[in-house]
N, C-alpha and C positions, 0 to 999 in steps of 0.2 A: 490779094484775096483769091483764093481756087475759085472755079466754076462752080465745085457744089456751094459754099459758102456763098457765091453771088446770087443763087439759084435760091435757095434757103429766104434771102433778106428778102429777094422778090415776092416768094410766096407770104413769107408774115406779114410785107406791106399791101401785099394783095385781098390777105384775109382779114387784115386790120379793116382797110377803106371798106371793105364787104358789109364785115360790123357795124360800121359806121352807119351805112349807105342803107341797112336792111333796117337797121334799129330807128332811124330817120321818121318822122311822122309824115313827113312830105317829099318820100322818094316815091317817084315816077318809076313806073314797072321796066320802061328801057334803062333808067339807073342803073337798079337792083339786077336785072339782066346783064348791061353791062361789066358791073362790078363781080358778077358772078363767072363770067366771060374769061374776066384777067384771073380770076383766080382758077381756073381750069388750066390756063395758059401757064401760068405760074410751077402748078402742080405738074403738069406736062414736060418744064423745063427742069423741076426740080428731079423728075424720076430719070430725064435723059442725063442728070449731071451724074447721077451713081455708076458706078465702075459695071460695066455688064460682064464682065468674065467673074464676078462674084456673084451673078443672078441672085440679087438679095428677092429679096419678095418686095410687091407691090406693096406700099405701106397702106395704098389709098382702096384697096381692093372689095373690104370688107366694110367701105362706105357705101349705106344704101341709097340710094336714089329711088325715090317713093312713086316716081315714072314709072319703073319700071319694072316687072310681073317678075313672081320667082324664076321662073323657066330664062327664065332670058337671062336674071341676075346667074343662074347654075351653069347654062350655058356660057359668059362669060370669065366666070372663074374657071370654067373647062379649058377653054382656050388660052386662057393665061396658065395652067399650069402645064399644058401641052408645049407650050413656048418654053418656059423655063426649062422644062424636064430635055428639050431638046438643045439648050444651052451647053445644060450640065452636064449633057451625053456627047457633047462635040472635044475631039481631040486636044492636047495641047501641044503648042508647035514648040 
């Protein structure tokens, strides 16, 4: 199995148990924390398995997080596209 492939299984099992764990009548806020935990971790490992010399886009990018204010969501997308755009702009050897 490739790394993205192993990357992939962990995230659906991580958003699976999520599911699970938030839908739960009697999950404990450190659970649901928890379980929310691995699936960042997941997600994080699923984006490092993707080939970076094809700078796909962030799939996760345009997930909002209700934490956090527009300006910071805009300023983040800045920076992510600052990153890429300086991928794309890097020589090939």
């Amino acid at each position: 199995m490739t790394k993205n492939a192993k990357a992939l299984n962990k995230l659906l099992s991580a958003l699976e148990k999520h599911s699970i764990v938030a839908n739960a009548d009697k999950s404990s806020m450190k659970q649901i924390e928890r379980a929310t935990s691995r699936v960042r971790e997941a997600a994080s490992l699923y984006l490092s398995s993707l080939p970076a010399k094809k700078a796909m886009p962030n799939p996760f990018l345009d997930v909002l997080d209700d934490r956090l204010d527009d300006d910071t969501r805009a300023t983040l997308a800045a920076e992510w596209n600052e990153a890429v755009q300086k991928i794309q702009e890097k020589p090939e050897k």
